[in-house]
N, C-alpha and C positions, 0 to 999 in steps of 0.2 A: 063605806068608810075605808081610806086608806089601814093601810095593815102596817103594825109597825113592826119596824127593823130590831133586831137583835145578832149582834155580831157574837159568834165563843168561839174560843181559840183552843182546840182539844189537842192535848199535850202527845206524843209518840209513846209515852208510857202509857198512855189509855189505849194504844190503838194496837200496840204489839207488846205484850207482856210476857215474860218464858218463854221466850223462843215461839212464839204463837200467837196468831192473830186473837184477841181477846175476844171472842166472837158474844160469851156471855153478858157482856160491859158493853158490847156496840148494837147487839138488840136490844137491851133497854135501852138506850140511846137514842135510836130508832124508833121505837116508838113514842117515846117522849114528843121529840121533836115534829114526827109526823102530828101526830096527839094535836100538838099547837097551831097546824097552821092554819088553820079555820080565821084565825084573825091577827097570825104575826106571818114577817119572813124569818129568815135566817141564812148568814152567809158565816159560812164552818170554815174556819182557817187551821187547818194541820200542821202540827211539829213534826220534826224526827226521830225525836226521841234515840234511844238506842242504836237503833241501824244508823241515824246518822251521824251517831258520834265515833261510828266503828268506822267509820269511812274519812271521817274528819282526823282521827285518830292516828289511821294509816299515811293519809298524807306529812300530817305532821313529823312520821318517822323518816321521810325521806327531805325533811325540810320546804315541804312547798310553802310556798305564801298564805297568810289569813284570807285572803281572796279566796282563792281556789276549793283552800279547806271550808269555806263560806260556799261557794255553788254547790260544792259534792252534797254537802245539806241540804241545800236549796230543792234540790231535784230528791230528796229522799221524800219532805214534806209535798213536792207535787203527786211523786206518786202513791203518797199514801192519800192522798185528796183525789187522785182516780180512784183508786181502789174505793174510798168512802161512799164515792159516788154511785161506783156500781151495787156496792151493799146498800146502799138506802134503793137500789132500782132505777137509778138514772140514768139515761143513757150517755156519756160523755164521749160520744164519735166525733164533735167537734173542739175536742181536749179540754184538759183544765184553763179557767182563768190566767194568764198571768199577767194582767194589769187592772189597774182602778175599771178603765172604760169598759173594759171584758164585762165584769162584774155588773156594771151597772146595766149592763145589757142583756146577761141573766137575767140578775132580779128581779126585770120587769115579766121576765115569760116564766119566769117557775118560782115557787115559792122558798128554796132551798137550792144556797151556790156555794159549793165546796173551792175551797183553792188553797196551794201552799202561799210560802212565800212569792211574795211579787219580785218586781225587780230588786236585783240587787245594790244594795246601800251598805255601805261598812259598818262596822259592828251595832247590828242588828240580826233578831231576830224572826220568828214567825211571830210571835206576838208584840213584836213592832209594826208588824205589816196587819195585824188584827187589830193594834190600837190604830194605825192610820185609816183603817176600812172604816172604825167606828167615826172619828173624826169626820170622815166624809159623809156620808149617812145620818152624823150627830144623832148618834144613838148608843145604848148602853153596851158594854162590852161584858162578859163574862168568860173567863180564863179557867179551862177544867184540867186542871193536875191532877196528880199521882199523892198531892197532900192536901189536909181538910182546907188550906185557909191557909194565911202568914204567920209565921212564927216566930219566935226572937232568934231563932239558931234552925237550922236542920234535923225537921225530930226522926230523920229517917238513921240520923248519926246521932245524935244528941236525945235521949230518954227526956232529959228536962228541960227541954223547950218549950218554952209557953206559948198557948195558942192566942192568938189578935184576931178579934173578931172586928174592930172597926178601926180606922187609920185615916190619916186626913191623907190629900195627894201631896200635899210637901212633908211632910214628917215621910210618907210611903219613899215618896223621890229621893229624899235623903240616904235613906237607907239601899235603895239601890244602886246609889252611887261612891257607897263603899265596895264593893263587889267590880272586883274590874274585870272586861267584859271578854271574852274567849268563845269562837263558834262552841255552837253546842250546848251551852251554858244552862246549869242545873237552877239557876235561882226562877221563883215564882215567873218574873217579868222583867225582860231587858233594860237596861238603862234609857234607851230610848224609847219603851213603852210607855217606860214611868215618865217620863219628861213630856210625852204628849197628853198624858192623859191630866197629868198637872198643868199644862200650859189652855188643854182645850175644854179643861173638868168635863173630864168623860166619868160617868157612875162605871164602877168597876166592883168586881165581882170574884171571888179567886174560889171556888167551889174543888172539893175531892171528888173521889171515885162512886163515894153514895150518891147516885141520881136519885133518892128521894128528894136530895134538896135542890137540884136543879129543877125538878118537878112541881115542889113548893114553894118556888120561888117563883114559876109562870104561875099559880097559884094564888098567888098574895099570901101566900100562908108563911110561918114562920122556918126558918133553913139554916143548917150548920155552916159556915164558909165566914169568908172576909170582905167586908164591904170595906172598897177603898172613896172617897166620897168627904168634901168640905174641905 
């Protein structure tokens, strides 16, 4: 029996937290994942998170272009996708993905393909390039942040944010498209995640830092997070 696909997109706050590689948050990870693959793949698409907003940051002060401040990212999330690579034990001597065909030529010899961002596209993110993998694959995407799920506000600022546990993709889309789009960019999922995933109804997933519930959720069991979906 073919093995199905699962794309997630783990955010640079999950991967470097306090000045430190989260080491305790990427071995449950790791196992997890390993855990599953008896009868899934999985293709891990890494953010920047912090390092690359400090890079993105810097350019900014000297005036470079949204471009530019776009690649310095670009290259934080591939090497945090080497790096991932070699902590799950992979060997990546013939480097990260970085296109659709790279991937697809993984995924047939191993069951776990790490990559940043692919090519560059204006304002996009990595979990633009995770909803376009999912599109291609048509398969579910899941989005692991630094928060449980979607909220009405940032409850990382906002105490009284209310949590969303389910959302349709236009009402979702909506809301992303009040948010105007800057590298870097702290919301759950880019404007153009959300625009593909409404245009290709990808099942979406936005889970926090507890891997119980990404655990439960290869499970069939019940899971805290945000299903974007209808």
């Amino acid at each position: 029996m073919e093995k199905r696909i699962f794309v997630l997109s783990i955010g640079g706050s999950q991967i470097f937290k306090d000045n430190k590689i989260n080491v305790s948050f990427l071995n449950k990870f790791k196992k997890i994942i390993l855990s599953n693959i008896k009868n899934k793949k999985f293709i891990i698409v890494c953010g920047g998170g912090s390092v690359a907003r400090m890079y993105i940051q810097g350019l900014k002060n000297v005036n470079a272009s949204e471009k530019l401040q776009s690649f310095a990212g670009i290259s934080v999330t591939r090497t945090n996708a080497r790096f991932l690579s070699y902590f799950f034990g992979f060997d990546a001597e013939d480097g990260i993905a970085h296109t659709m065909q790279d991937i697809e030529k993984i995924i047939k010899k191993q069951d776990v393909v790490f990559c940043g961002a692919l090519e560059y596209h204006p304002h996009q993110t990595s979990d633009s390039t995770a909803a376009q993998i999912a599109e291609h694959f048509n398969c579910d995407f899941i989005n692991l942040t630094n928060v449980a799920g979607l909220y009405t506000s940032n409850p990382l600022t906002n105490k009284n944010a209310k949590f969303i546990p389910y959302i349709t993709w236009k009402k979702f889309h909506e809301i992303a498209l009040k948010i105007p789009f800057k590298p870097g960019q702290h919301f759950v999922l880019d404007q153009k995640a959300s625009k593909i995933i409404l245009e290709k109804k990808i099942k979406t997933y936005i889970l926090g830092s507890n891997l119980k519930n990404l655990e439960n959720l290869f499970m069939g069991k019940k899971f805290n997070g945000t299903i974007i979906f209808g």
